[in-house]
C-alpha positions as CSV (number, residue, x, y, z in Angstrom):
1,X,0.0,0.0,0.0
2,X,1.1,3.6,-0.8
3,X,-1.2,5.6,-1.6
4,X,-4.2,7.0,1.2
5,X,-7.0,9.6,1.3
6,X,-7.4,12.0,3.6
7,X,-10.9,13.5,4.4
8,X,-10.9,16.6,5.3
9,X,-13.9,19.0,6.2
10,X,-16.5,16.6,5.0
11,X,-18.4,16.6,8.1
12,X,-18.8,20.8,8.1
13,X,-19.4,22.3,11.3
14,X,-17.5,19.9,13.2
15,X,-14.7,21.8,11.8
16,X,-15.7,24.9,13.4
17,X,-16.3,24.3,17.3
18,X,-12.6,26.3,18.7
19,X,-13.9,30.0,19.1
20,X,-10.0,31.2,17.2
21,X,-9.9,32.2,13.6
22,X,-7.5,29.4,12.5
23,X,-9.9,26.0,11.1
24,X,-9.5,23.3,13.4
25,X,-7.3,21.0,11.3
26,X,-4.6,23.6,11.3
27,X,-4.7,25.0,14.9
28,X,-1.6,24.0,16.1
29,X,-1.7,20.4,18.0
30,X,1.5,19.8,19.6
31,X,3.2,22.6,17.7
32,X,2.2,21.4,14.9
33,X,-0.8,22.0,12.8
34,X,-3.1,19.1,13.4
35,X,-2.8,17.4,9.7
36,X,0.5,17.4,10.0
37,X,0.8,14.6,12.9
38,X,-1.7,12.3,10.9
39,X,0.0,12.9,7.4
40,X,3.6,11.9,9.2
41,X,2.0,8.9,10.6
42,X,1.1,7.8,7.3
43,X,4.5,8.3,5.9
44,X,5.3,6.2,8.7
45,X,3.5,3.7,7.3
46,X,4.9,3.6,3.9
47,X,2.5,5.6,2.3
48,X,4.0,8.1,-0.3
49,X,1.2,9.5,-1.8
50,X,-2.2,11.5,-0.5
51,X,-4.9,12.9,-2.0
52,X,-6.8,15.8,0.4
53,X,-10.5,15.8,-0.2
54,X,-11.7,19.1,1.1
55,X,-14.8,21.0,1.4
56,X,-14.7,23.6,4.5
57,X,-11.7,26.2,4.1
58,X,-10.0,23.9,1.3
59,X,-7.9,26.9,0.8
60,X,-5.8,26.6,3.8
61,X,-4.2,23.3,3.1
62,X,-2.3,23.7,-0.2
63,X,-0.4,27.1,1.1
64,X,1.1,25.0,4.1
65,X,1.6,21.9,2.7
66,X,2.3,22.5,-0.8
67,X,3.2,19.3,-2.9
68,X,4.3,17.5,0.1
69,X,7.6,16.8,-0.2
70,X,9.0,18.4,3.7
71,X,7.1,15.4,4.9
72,X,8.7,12.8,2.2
73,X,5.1,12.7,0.6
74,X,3.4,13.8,-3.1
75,X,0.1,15.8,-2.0
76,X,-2.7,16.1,-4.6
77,X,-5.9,18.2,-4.0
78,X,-9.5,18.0,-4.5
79,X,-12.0,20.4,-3.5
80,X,-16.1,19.4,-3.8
81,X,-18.0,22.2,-4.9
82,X,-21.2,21.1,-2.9
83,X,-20.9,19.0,0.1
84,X,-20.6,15.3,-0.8
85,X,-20.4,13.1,2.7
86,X,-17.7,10.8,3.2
87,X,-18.5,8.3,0.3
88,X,-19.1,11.0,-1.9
89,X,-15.9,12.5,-1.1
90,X,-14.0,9.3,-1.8
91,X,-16.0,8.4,-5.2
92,X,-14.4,12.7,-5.9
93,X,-11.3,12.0,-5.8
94,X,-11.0,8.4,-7.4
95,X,-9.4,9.9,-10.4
96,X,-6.2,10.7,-8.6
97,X,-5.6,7.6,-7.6
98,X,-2.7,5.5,-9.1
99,X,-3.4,2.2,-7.5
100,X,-4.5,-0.9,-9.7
101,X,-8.0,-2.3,-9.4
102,X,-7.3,-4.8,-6.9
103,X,-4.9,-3.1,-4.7
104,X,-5.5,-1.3,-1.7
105,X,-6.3,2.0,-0.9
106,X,-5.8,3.8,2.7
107,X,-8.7,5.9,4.1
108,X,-9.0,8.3,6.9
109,X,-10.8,10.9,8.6
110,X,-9.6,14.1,9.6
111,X,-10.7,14.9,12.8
112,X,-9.8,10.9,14.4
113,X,-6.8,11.1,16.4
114,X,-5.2,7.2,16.7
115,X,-2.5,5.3,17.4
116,X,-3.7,2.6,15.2
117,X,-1.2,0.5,13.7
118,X,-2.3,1.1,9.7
119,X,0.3,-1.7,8.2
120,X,-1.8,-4.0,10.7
121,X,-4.9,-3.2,9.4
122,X,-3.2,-3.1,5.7
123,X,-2.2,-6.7,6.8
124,X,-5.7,-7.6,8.2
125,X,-6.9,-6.7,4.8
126,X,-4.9,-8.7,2.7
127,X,-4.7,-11.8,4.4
128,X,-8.5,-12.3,4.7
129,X,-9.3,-10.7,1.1
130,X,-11.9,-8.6,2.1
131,X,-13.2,-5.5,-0.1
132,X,-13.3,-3.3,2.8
133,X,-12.0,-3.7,6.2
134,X,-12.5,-1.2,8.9
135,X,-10.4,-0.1,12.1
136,X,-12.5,-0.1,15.2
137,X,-12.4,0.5,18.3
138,X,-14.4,-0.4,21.8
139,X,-15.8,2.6,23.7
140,X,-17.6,2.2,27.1
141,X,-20.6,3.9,26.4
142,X,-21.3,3.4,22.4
143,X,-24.7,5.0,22.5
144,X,-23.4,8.1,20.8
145,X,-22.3,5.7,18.2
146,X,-23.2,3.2,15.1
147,X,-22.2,-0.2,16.2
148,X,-20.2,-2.6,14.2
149,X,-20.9,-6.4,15.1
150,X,-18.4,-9.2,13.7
151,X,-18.2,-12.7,14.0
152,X,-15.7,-14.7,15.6
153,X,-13.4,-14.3,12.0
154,X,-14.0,-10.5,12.3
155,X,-15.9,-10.5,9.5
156,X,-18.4,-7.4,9.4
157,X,-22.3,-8.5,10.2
158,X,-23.9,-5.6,10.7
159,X,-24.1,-2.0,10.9
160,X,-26.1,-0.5,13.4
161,X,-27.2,3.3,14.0
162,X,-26.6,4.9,17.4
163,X,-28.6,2.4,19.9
164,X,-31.5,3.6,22.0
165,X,-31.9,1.0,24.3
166,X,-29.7,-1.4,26.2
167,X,-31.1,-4.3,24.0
168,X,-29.9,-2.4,20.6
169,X,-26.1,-2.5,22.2
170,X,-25.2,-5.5,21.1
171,X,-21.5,-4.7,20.8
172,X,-18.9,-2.2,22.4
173,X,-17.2,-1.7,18.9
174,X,-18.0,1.0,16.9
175,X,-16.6,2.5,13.6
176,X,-13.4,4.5,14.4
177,X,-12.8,6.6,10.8
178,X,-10.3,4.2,9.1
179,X,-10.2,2.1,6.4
180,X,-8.6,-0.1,3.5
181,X,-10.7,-0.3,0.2
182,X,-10.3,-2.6,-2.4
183,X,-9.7,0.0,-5.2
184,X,-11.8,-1.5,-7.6
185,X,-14.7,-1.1,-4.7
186,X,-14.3,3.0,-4.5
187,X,-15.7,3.3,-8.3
188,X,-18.4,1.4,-7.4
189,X,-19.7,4.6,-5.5
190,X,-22.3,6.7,-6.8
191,X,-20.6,9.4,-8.3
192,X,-21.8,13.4,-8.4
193,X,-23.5,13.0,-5.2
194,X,-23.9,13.4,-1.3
195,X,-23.1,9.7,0.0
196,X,-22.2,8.1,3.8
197,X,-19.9,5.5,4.0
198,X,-21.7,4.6,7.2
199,X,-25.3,5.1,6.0
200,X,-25.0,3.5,2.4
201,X,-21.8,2.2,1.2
202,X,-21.3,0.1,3.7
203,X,-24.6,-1.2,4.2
204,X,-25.3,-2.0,0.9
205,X,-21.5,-3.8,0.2
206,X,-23.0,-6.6,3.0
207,X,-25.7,-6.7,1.5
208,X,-24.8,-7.5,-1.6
209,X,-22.7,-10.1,-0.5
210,X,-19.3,-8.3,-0.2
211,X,-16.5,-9.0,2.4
212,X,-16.0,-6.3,5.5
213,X,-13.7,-7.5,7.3
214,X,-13.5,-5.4,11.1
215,X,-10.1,-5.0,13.1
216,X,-10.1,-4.7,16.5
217,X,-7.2,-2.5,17.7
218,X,-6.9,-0.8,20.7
219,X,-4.5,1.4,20.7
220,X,-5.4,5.6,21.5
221,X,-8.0,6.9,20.1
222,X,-9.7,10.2,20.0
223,X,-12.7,11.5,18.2
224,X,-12.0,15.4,18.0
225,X,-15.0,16.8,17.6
226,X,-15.4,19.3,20.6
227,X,-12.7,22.1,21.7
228,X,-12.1,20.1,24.9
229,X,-11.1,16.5,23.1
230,X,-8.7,18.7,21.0
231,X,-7.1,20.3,24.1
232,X,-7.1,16.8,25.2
233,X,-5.3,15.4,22.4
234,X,-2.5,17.7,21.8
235,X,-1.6,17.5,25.3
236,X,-1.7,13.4,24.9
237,X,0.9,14.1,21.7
238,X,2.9,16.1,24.1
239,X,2.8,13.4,27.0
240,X,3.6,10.5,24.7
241,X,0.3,8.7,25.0
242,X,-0.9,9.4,21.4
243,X,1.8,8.5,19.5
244,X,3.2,10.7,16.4
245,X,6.4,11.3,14.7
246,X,5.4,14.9,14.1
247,X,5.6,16.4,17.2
248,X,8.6,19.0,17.5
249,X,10.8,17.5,20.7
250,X,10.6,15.0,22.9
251,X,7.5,13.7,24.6
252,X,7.1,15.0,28.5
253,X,5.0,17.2,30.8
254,X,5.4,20.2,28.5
255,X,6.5,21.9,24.9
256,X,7.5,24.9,24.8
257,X,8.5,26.3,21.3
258,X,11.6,27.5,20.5
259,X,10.5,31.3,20.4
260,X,7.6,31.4,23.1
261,X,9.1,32.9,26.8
262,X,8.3,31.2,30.2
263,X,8.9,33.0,33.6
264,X,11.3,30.5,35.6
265,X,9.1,30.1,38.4
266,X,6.1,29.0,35.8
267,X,5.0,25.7,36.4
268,X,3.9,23.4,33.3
269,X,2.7,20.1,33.0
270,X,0.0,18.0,32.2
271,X,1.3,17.9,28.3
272,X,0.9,21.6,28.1
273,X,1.9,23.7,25.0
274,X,3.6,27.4,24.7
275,X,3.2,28.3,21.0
276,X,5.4,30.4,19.5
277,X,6.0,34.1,20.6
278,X,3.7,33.5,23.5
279,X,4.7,35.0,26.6
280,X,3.7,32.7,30.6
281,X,4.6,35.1,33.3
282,X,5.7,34.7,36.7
283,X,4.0,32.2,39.2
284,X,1.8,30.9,36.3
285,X,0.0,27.4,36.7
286,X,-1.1,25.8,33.2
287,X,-1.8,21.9,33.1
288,X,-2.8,20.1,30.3
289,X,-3.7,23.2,28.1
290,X,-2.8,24.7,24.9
291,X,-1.6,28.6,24.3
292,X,-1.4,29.4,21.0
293,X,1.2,31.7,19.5
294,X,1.3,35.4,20.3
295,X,-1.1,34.2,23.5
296,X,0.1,36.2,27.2
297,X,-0.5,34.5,30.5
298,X,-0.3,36.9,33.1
299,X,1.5,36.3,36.3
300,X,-0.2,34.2,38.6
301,X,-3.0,32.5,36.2
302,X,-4.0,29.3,36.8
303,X,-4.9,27.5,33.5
304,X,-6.2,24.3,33.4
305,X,-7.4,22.1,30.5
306,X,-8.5,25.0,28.0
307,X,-7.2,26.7,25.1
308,X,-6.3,30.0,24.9
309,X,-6.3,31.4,21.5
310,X,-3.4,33.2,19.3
311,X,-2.5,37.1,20.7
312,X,-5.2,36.1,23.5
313,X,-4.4,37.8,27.1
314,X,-5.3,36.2,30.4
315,X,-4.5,38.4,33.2
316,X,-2.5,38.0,36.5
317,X,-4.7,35.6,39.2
318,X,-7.3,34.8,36.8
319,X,-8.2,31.1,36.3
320,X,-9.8,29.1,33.5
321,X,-10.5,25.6,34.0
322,X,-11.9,23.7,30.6
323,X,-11.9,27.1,29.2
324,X,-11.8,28.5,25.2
325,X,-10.8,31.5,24.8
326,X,-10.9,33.1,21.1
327,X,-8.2,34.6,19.0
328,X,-7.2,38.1,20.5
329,X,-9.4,38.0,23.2
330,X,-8.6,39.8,26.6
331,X,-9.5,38.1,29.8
332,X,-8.8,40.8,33.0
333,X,-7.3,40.2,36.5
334,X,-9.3,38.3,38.8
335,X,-11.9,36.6,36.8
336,X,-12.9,32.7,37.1
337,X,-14.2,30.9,34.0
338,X,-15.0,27.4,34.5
339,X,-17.5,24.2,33.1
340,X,-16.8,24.8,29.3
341,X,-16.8,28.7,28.8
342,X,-16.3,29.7,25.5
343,X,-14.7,33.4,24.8
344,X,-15.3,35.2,21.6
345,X,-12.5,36.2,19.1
346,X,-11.6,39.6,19.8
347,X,-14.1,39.9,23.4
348,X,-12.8,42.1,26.4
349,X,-13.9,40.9,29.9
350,X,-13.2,43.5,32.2
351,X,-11.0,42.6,35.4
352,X,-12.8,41.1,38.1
353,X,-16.4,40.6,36.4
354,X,-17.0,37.2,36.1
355,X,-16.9,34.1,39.0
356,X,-18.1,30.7,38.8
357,X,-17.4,29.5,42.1
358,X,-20.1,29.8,45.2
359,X,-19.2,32.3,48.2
360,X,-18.0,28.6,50.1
C-alpha cells in the first residue's frame, strides 16, 4: 500500500467548534498543525502518496503543505463544490488515484486522532481478502455511536445506527474513521452525489454479498469533535500517550517552542503547550492546556485544560478551567471561568467581572 486519502472537512461544522480564527485541522496540536501529525504517521507507514479531499476552508491546506515533499510525501488536492459526505468524497477523488483495481487504498478521517497501527490493518486486509476492512475500536458507552458487530473471523455483520436502548447495544465496537478499500470497490460509489460511508456504502457492500472485514485495535483513540477532546489530544501528543512522529521535541510534561518565553518560576505540566511568541509570566499554573502563538498569560494565572487562543491575554490571578478563549481575546485580572466557557474572538472581559465558584 502507498497511496491514502485523507478526508478533510466533509463533516462541516465539526470543523468549526474552537472560538480562534485558524480552522481546526490547522490549529496548532503539539506545535504542529493538526494534519500534519496524521500525514507523518502515514509516511510512517509507507504511504507516499495523499490525495486531500476538502470542502470547508480547502484553501488553507495547499499554502502550508504544498506538494508535500517536507514530509517525504506527493500531495494532490481536491476540493467538492457542494458538500458530498464521506463516500461522496471518496467516489471525488478516485481519479487521482494511481493504484491498480485490486490493490489497496488507505482511508481516513480528519478529525480521528489514533495510534492505530495502519500496516496492521493493511495486513488484516490482505490476508482475509476482504473489499473493505474497517479499524474499530471499543468505547464504554457506544450509545453516541453506530455499532459494528463481527463474528468470531471478524468478519463485518452488521451495521447499526446509534442504539437507544440497552437491547440495541449488542457490541462495544464502533466504527473508528479508518479504512482499506479494495480500489476496484471506490468506483463502485455513486458518483456526483452526497453519499455516507456509514449510512449506504457500507450497508449496501453486506448486503450484496461483499466482504468487510473489522479489526479490532486498541490502541489511542480520540474523536476530535469538541474544543475540549482537541485540548485533550494535543496534550496526549505532548505526554507521549498518542503516538506521532510529528511532534517538534521530545514527549514529556510540556512543549514549549523555540520562540515562546516562560517566567522561571512557571509551572507546566499535564502535556501543556507554549506556541510560539507566546509570553507565561511569573507564578503561572497551566496543566494540560494549549496557548497558542502570540497568546500572554499573566503572572499568577491558573490554567487548566482550556485553550487560549493566538494574541489572547489572560491576566495575572485569573483562572480558567476547561476554558476557550478566542483569538485576541482579553481576559482581565481576577476573573474565574470554568464548566466549558467559551470566549469570543476579539471579546474584552473587564477585570474582576466574572466568578463561577459559590461564596463557600
Amino acid at each position: 500500500m502507498t497511496e491514502a486519502i485523507l478526508l478533510v472537512g466533509g463533516k462541516g461544522t465539526r470543523l468549526r467548534p474552537l472560538t480562534v480564527h485558524t480552522p481546526k485541522p490547522m490549529v496548532p496540536a503539539a506545535g504542529v498543525p493538526f494534519l500534519t501529525h496524521q500525514l507523518a504517521r502515514a509516511r510512517a507507514a509507507g504511504v507516499d502518496h495523499i490525495v486531500l479531499a476538502t470542502s470547508y476552508l480547502a484553501e488553507v491546506f495547499e499554502p502550508y503543505f504544498g506538494d508535500g515533499s517536507a514530509l517525504g510525501l506527493h500531495i494532490e488536492y481536491v476540493t467538492e463544490v457542494e458538500p458530498l459526505g464521506t463516500g461522496g468524497a471518496i467516489r471525488n477523488v478516485a481519479s487521482r488515484l494511481r493504484s491498480a483495481p485490486g490493490d489497496p487504498v488507505l482511508i481516513f478521517n480528519g478529525d480521528i486522532l489514533t495510534g492505530l497501527d495502519i500496516p496492521a490493518l493493511v495486513r488484516t486486509h490482505e490476508t482475509t481478502g476482504a473489499d473493505v476492512s474497517l479499524h474499530l475500536t471499543r468505547v464504554t458507552d457506544p450509545r453516541a455511536y453506530g455499532l459494528v458487530p463481527t463474528d468470531a473471523t471478524g468478519r463485518v455483520t452488521a451495521f447499526l445506527e446509534k442504539p437507544q436502548t440497552p437491547e440495541e447495544i449488542v457490541t462495544d465496537q464502533i466504527n473508528a474513521g479508518a479504512y482499506v478499500f479494495r480500489r476496484s470497490v471506490i468506483d463502485t460509489i455513486p458518483e456526483g452525489r452526497p453519499v455516507s460511508v456509514e449510512r449506504e456504502t457500507f450497508p449496501e457492500l453486506l448486503a450484496t454479498g461483499a466482504h468487510l472485514q473489522g479489526m479490532v485495535d486498541s490502541t489511542y483513540w480520540l474523536d476530535l469533535g469538541t474544543p475540549q477532546a482537541f485540548v485533550r489530544g494535543s496534550a496526549d501528543l505532548v505526554l507521549g500517550r498518542a503516538p506521532s512522529p510529528a511532534v517538534p521535541g521530545r514527549c514529556g510534561d510540556r512543549l514549549v517552542l523555540p520562540t515562546a518565553r516562560v517566567a522561571p518560576d512557571a509551572k507546566l505540566t499535564g502535556g501543556t503547550v507554549v506556541g510560539a511568541d507566546a509570553y507565561v509570566g511569573e507564578g503561572a499554573r497551566i496543566t494540560g492546556s494549549t496557548i497558542l502563538p502570540g497568546a500572554v498569560v499573566e503572572p499568577g494565572a491558573i490554567v487548566t485544560d482550556s485553550l487560549v487562543g493566538a494574541r489572547a491575554r489572560i491576566g495575572e490571578r485569573t483562572v480558567l478551567t476547561d476554558a476557550v478563549i478566542g483569538d485576541g481575546a482579553v481576559v482581565g485580572p481576577d476573573n474565574e471561568l470554568r464548566q466549558g466557557v467559551r470566549v469570543w474572538c476579539d471579546a474584552h472581559i473587564p477585570a474582576s467581572s466574572l466568578r463561577f465558584s459559590s461564596d463557600q
